[in-house]
C-alpha positions as CSV (number, residue, x, y, z in Angstrom):
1,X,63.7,-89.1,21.3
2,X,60.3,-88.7,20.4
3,X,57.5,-86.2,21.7
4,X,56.7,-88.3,24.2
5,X,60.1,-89.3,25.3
6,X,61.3,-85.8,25.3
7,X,58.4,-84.5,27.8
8,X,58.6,-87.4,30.0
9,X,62.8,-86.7,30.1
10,X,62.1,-83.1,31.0
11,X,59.5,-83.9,33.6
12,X,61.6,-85.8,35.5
13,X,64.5,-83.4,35.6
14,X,61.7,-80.7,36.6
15,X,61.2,-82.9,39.7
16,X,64.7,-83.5,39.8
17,X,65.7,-79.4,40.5
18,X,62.3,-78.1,41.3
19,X,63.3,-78.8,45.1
20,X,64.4,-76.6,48.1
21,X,67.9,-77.9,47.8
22,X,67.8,-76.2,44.5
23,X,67.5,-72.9,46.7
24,X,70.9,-72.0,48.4
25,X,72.9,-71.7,45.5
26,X,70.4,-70.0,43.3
27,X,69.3,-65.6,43.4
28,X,65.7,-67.0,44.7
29,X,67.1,-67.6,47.8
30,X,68.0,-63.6,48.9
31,X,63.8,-63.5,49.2
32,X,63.7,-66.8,50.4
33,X,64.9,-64.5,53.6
34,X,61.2,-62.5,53.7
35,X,58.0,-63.2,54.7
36,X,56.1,-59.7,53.8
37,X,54.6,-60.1,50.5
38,X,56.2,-56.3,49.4
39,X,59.6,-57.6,51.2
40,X,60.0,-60.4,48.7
41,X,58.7,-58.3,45.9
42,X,61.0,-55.9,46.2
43,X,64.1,-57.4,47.2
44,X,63.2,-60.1,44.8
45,X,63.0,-57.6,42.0
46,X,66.4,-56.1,43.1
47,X,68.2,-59.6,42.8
48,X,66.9,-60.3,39.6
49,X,68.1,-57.5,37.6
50,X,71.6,-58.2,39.2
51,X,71.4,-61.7,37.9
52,X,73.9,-62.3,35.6
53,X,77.7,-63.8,36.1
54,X,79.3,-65.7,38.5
55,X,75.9,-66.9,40.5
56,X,77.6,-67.0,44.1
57,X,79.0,-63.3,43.4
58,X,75.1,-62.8,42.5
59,X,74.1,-64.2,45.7
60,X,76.8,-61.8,47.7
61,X,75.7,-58.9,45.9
62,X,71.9,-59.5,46.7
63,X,73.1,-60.3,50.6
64,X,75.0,-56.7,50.2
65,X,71.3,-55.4,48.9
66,X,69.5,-56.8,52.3
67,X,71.8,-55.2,54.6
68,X,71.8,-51.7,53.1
69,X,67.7,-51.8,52.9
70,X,68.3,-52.6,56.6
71,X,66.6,-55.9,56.5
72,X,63.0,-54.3,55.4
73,X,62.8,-53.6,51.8
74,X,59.4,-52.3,51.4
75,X,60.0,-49.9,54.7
76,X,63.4,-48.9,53.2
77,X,61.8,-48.0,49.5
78,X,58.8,-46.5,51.0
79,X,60.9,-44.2,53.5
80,X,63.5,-43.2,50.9
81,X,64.6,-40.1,50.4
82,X,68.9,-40.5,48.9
83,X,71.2,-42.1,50.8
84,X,74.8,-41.6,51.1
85,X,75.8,-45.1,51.9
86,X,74.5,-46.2,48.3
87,X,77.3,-45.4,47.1
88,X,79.8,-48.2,47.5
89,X,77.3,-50.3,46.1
90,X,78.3,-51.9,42.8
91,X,77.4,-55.2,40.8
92,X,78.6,-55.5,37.6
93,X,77.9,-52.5,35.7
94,X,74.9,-51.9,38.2
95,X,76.3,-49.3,40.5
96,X,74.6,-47.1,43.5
97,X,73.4,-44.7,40.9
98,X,71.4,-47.2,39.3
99,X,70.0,-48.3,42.8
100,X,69.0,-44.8,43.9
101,X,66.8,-44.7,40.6
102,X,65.6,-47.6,41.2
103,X,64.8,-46.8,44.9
104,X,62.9,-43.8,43.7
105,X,61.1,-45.5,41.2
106,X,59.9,-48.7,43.6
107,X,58.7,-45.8,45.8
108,X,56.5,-43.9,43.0
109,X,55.2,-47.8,41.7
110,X,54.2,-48.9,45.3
111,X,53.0,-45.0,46.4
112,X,51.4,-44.4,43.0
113,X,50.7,-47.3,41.1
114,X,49.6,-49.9,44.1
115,X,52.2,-52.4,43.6
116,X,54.4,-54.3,41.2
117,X,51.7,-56.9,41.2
118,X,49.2,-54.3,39.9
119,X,51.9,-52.8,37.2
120,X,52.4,-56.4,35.7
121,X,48.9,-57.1,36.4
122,X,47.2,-54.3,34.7
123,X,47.2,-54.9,30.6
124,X,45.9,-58.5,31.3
125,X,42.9,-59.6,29.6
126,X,40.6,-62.5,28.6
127,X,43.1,-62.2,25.2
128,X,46.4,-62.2,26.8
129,X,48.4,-65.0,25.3
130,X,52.1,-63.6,26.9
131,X,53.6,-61.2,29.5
132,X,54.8,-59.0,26.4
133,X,52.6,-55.9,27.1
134,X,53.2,-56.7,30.9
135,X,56.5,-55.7,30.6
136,X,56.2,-53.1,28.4
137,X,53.6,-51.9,30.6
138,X,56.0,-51.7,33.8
139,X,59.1,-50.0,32.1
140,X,56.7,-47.4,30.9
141,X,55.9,-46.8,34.5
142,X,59.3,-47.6,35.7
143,X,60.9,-45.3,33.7
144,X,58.1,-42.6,34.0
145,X,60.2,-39.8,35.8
146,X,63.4,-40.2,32.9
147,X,63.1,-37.5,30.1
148,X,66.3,-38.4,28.6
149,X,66.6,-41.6,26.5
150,X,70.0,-41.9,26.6
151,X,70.0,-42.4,30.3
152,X,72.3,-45.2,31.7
153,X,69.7,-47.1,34.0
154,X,67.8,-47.8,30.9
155,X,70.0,-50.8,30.0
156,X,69.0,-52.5,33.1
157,X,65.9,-53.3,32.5
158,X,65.3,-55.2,29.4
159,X,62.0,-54.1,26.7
160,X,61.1,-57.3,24.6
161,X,59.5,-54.3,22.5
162,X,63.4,-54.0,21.6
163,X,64.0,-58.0,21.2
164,X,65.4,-58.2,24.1
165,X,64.6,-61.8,25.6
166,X,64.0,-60.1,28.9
167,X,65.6,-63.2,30.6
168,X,65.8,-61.1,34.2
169,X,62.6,-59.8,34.2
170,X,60.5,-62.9,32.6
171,X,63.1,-64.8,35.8
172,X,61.2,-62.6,38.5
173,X,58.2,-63.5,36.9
174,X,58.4,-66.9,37.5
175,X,59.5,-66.4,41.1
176,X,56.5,-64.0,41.9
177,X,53.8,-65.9,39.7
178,X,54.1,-69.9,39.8
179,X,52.8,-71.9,42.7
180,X,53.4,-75.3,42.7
181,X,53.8,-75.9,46.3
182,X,57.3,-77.4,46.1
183,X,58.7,-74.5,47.8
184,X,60.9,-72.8,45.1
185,X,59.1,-70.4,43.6
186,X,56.5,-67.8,45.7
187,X,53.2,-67.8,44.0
188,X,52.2,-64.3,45.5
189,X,50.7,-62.3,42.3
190,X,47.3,-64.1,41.9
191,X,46.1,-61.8,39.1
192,X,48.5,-63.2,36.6
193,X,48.0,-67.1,35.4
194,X,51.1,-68.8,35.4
195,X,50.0,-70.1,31.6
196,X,51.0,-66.4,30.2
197,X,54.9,-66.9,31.5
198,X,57.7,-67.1,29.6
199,X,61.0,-68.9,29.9
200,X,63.7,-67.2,31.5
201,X,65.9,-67.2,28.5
202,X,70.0,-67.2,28.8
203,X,73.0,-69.2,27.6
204,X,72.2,-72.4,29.3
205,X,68.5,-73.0,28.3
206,X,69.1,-71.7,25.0
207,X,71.9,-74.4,24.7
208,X,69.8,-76.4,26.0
209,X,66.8,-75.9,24.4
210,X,68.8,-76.3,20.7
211,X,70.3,-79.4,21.8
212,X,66.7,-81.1,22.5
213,X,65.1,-80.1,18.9
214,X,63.4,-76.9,21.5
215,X,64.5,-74.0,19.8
216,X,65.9,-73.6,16.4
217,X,66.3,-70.1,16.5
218,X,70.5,-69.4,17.0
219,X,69.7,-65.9,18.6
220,X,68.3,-65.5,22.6
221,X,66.0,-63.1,21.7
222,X,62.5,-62.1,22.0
223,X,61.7,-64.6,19.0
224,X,63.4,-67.1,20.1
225,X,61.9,-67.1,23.7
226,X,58.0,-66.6,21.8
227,X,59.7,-70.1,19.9
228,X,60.6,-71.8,23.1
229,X,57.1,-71.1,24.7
230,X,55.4,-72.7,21.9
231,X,57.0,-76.1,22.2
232,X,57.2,-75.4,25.8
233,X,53.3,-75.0,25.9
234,X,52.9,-78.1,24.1
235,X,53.9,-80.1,26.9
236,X,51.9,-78.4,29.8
237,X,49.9,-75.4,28.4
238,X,48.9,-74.1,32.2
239,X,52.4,-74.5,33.3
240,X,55.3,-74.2,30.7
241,X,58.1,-72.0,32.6
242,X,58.1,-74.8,35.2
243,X,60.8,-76.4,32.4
244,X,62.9,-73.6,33.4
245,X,64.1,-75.7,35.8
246,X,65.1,-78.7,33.3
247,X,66.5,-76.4,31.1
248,X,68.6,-74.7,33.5
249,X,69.9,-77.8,35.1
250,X,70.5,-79.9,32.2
251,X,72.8,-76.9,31.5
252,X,74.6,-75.6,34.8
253,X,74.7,-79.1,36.5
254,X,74.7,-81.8,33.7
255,X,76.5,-79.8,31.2
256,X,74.2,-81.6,28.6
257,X,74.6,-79.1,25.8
């Protein structure tokens, strides 16, 4: 299909997914359980890293997440001191050591730093053009307290710096940044233009994004999600990451590629 073809295809299967029946069986609906701004920020950001694997075990673990931060997140990080019952706590290779760093490290951005929103938020300028220094900007800060490099938590939080495609992170993005007013995503974090987002790069919209002529590149890497953009930005330049949602369900629901 041509140009035209092809964005017309993928605009409909936006419409298609980008739904609130899309919600239950997606990680986006563990904050979908807030209403505080912070709440959703920070469980949201909790979920996000866990996301990969089975998506219902990913959904269990984040419903596990709630009910140890008692039901209030941002009360929970900003009382936190170490707590015993982190420790049966365990997604993956994401286990209650890695959530007590993280704990302590949501309490120094949100007692410190003002925010999450203001982390992300802070390198962006009139020349921005991607949330590359963005995230560079928030490991720096989230990893502020770690003098040793070889530390495990490290692994959990992707640096594009690195070539990572920072699928997780770029995700959360999405959640916190696009507001479309179809009820998926949040649209909290006004000081970030949807326009700079990336594509939450993994197996399926890479697939995906191969099959449909998208991206060329064989690796899901940083490069290939810079590659991605560009055609993605061709079809809506103020809203590209909304494809996320073709992407994704051409590949989990329609099996396309």
């Amino acid at each position: 299909m041509d140009f035209s073809e092809l964005k017309q295809f993928l605009d409909e299967k936006v419409k298609l997914y980008n739904t609130p029946s899309f919600i239950e069986s997606d990680p986006i609906s563990i904050p979908h359980q807030f209403d505080l701004k912070e709440d959703i920020e920070i469980i949201g950001f909790l979920v996000s890293i866990i996301a990969w694997g089975n998506r219902k075990m990913i959904i269990r673990s984040g419903n596990s997440l709630v009910n140890i931060l008692g039901n209030s997140p941002y009360d929970f990080v900003m009382n936190y001191e170490g707590e015993n019952r982190l420790q049966d706590f365990k997604h993956r290779t994401f286990n209650a050591s890695d959530l007590d760093f993280f704990l302590t490290s949501l309490k120094n951005i949100y007692s410190n730093h003002n925010g999450l929103e203001s982390v992300f938020s802070a390198p962006i300028n009139s020349e921005t053009t991607t949330m590359f220094n963005s995230i560079e900007n928030f490991r720096k800060i989230f990893f502020e307290s770690v003098d040793d490099n070889n530390f495990r938590t490290f692994k959990h939080v992707a640096s594009p710096a690195k070539g990572s495609a920072s699928k997780r992170i770029n995700m959360y993005l999405r959640w916190m940044v696009r507001q479309d007013k179809k009820g998926v995503d949040f649209g909290l974090w006004k000081n970030i233009s949807p326009s700079l987002l990336s594509c939450p790069l993994d197996v399926h919209s890479g697939n995906v994004g191969r099959a449909l002529g998208l991206l060329p590149r064989k690796q899901n890497d940083w490069k290939a999600v810079m590659e991605l953009d560009s055609n993605l930005r061709k079809m809506d330049a103020k809203d590209p990451v909304k494809y996320d949602f073709a992407l994704f369900g051409l590949g989990v629901f329609e099996k396309f590629a």
